[in-house]
C-alpha positions in Angstrom: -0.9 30.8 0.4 -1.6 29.7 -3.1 -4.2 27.2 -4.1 -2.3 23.5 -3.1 -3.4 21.8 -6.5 -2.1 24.1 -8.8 1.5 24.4 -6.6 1.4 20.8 -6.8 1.4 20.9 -11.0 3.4 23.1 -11.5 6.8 21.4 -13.2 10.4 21.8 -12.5 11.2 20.2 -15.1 14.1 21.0 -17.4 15.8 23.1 -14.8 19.3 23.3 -13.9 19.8 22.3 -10.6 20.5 26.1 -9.4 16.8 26.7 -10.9 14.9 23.2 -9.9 16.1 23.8 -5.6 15.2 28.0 -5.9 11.8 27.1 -7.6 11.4 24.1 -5.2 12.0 26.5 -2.4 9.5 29.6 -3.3 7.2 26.9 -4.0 7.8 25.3 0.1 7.9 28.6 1.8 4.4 29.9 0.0 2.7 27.0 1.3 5.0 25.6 4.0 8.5 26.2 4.6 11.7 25.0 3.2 15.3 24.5 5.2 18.7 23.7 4.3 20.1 21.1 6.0 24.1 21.9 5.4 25.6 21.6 2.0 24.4 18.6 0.7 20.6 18.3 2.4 17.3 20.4 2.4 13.8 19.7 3.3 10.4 21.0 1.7 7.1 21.3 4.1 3.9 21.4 1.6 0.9 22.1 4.5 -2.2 19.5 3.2 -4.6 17.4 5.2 -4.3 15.5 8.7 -2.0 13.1 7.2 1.7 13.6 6.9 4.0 11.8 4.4 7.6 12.1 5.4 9.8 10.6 2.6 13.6 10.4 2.0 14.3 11.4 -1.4 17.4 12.4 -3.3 18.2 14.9 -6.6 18.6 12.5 -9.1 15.9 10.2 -8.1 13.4 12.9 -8.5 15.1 13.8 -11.8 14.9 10.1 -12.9 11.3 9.4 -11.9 9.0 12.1 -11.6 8.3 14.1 -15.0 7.4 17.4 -13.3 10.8 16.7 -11.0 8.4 17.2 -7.8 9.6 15.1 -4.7 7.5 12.4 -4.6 6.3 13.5 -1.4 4.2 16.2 -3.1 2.8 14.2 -6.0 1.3 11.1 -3.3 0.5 14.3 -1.3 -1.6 16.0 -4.3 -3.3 12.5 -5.0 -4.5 12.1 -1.3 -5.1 15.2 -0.3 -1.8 14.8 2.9 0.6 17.3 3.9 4.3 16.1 3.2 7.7 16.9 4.5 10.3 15.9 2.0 13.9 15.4 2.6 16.1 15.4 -0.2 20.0 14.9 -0.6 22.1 16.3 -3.7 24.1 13.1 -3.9 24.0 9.5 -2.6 23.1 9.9 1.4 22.1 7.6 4.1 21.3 11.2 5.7 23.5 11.0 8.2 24.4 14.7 9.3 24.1 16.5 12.3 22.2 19.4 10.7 19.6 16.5 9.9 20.1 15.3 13.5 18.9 18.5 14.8 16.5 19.3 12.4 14.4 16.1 13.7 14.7 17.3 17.1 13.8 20.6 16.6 10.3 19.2 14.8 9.9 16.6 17.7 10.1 19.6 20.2 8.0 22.0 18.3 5.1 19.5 18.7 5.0 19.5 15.0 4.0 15.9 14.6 1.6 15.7 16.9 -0.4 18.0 14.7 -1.6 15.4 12.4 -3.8 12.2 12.8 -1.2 10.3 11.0 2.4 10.4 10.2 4.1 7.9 7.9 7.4 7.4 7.4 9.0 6.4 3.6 12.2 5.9 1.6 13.8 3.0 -0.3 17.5 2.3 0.3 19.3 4.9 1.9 16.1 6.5 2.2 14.4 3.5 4.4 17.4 3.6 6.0 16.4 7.2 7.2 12.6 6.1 6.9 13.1 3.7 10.0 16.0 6.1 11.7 13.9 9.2 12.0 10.8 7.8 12.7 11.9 7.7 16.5 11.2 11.3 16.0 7.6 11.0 16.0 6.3 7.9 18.3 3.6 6.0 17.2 4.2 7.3 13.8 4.1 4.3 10.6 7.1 3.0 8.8 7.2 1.5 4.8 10.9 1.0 4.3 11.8 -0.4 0.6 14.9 -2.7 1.5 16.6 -0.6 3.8 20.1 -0.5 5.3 19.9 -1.2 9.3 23.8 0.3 9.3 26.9 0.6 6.9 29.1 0.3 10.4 31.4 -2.2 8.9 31.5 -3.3 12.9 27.7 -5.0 12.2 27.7 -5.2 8.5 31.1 -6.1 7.1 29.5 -8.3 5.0 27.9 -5.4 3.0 31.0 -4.1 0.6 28.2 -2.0 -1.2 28.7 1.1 -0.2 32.5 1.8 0.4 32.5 5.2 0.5 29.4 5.9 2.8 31.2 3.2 5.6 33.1 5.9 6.8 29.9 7.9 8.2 29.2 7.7 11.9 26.2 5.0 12.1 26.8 5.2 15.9 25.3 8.2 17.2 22.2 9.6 17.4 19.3 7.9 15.5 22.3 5.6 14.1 21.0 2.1 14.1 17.6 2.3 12.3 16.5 -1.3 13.9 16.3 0.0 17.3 14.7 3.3 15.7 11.9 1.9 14.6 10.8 0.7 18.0 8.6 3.4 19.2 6.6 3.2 15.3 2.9 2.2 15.9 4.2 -0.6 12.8 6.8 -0.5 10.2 6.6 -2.4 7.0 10.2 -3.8 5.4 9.6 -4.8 1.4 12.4 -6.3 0.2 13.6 -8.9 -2.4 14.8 -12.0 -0.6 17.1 -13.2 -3.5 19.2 -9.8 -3.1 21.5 -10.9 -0.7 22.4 -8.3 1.3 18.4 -6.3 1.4 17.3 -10.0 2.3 20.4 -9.9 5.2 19.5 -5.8 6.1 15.8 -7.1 6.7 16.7 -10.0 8.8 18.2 -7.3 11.5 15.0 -5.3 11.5 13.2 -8.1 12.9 10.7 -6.5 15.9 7.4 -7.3 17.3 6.1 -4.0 15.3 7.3 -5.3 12.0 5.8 -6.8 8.9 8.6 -8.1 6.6 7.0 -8.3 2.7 8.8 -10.4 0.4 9.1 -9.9 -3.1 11.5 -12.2 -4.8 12.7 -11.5 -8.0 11.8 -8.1 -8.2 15.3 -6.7 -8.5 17.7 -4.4 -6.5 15.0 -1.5 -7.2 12.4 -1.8 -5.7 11.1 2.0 -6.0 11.3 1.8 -9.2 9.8 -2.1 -9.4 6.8 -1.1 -7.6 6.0 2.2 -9.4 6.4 0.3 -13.2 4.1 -2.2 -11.5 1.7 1.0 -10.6 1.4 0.1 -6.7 3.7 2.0 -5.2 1.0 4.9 -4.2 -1.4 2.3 -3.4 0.9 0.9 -0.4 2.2 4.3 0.7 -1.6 5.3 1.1 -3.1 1.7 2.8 0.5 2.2 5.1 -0.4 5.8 6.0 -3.8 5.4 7.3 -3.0 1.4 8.8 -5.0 -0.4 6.8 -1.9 -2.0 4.6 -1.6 -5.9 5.7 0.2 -8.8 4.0 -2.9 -10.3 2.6 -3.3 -7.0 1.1 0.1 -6.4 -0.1 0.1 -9.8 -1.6 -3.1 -9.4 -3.9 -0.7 -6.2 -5.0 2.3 -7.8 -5.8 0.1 -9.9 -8.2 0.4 -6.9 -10.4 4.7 -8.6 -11.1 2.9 -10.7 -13.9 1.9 -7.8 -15.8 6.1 -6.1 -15.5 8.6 -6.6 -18.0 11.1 -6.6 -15.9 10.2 -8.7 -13.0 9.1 -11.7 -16.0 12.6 -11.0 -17.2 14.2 -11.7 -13.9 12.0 -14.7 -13.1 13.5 -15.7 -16.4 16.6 -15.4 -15.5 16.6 -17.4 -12.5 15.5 -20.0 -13.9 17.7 -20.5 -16.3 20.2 -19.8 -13.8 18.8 -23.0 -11.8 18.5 -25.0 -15.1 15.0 -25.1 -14.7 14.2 -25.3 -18.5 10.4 -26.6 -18.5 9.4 -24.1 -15.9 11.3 -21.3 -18.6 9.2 -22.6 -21.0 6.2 -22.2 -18.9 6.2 -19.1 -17.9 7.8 -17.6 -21.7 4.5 -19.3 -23.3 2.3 -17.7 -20.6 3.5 -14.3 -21.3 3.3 -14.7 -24.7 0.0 -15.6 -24.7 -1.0 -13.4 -22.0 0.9 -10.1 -23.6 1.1 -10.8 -27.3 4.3 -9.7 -28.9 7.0 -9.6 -26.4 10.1 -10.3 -28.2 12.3 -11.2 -25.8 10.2 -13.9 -24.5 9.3 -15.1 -28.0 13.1 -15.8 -28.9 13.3 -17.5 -25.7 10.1 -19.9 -26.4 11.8 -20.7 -30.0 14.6 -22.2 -28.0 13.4 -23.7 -25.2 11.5 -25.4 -27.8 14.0 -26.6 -29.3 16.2 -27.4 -26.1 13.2 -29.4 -25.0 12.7 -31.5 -27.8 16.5 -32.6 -27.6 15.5 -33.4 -23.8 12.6 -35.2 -24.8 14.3 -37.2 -27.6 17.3 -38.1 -25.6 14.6 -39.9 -23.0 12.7 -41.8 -25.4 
């Protein structure tokens, strides 16, 4: 086995796809081991500490986010020193195959959780979906789902048109509904953003003694990708993994929205969407002072300015 580290920085970047999944699986099998799950799914076992991080990942995520294209199983795994299991998809997946299916069981029989001190369960999307469905696999394991699907059965979610395509999967079989999944999870932690509709309707359905549901409004319909430009992403998948993440804890994160482009830019946006035109102004001269030049946000003072002084003249 090579050193752990140095497998861990090596990059896959800038590979075709052909290249990236051969060099991803040398990489597994010299320090773990590395399975295709049929055509379209494949997992990656990097052997660390007495922590495992299982996460739900797919190609062009990992493309998208990570600059060395490394799951992001392996880089939270490099950073804390945990083994990781990473299941990817080439394609969009709510991992619903029976070669997944059986590679779960296989794990669960092989006593291959109950090797570490800790297991944790991740994904966002599709991949809480499978965060919270396959965590059955490994009882009294941890959950962090970022606004997970419970189900695309159009017989419990019909009002999620979403997904069209993936509808047609069996949600009804085994480890189908990801509520009633999540029941044997020591806890399981659901982030979401209550003013997406549907996430906010998803998490409603994951409601369970062993859950924590973790609001963040206005955050968007990405919440991966929210929490890593926000930089706390690894901080929560690390307090989750050992039990020590709580929503006091999570809240004093989340304070780090004020410092993200985007979520101001949403906050914006709702507001103006509810008319609220002195609160727009409050919050564009706060990041203005706060940031400095932001450009956007010093348009938008010019004219709420403006808008205001009519407002103020019209009363007088």
């Amino acid at each position: 086995m090579q050193d752990l580290a140095q497998t861990l920085q090596a990059s896959l970047a800038q590979m075709s796809k052909r290249d990236w999944l051969t060099a991803l699986a040398e990489l597994s099998e010299e320090n773990g081991h590395f399975q295709p799950l049929g055509k379209k799914h494949f997992s990656s076992y990097i052997a660390g500490g007495e922590t495992l991080l299982v996460t739900f990942e797919s190609y062009d995520a990992i493309q998208r986010i990570s600059p060395n294209a490394h799951p992001l199983g392996w880089e939270i795994a490099k950073v804390l020193g945990w083994s990781s299991l990473s299941v990817m998809s080439d394609g969009q997946s709510w991992f619903r195959e029976r070669e997944i299916y059986g590679y779960f069981d296989d794990l669960s029989d092989d006593g291959f959780f109950e090797a570490f001190d800790s297991v944790l369960f991740y994904g966002a999307g599709p991949g809480g979906y499978a965060a919270a469905a396959y965590s059955i696999a490994a009882p009294g394991a941890r959950v962090l789902a970022l606004q997970p699907q419970a189900s695309l059965d159009p017989r419990v979610t019909e009002w999620d048109e979403r997904f069209p395509d993936q509808r047609r999967k069996d949600f009804t079989s085994r480890y189908g509904y990801a509520p009633d999944m999540i029941d044997a999870a020591e806890e399981a932690f659901v982030i979401y953003d209550p003013e997406e509709t549907e996430d906010a309707m998803h998490a409603a359905l994951f409601t369970r003694p062993n859950v924590q549901k973790l609001r963040l409004r206005h955050a968007g319909g990405a919440l991966q990708f929210s929490l890593r430009n926000m930089k706390i992403l690894s901080r929560l998948i690390a307090l989750a993994g050992v039990g020590r993440l709580t929503p006091e804890i999570f809240a004093n994160l989340a304070r780090a929205r004020r410092e993200d482009r985007q979520y101001l830019r949403n906050l914006l946006r709702a507001l103006d969407d509810k008319g609220r035109t002195r609160l727009a102004y409050a919050l564009c001269k706060n990041v203005t002072t706060r940031m400095g030049a932001v450009p956007a946000f010093e348009r938008r003072l010019k004219g709420l300015e403006t808008r205001l002084a009519e407002l103020d003249a019209a009363d007088s």
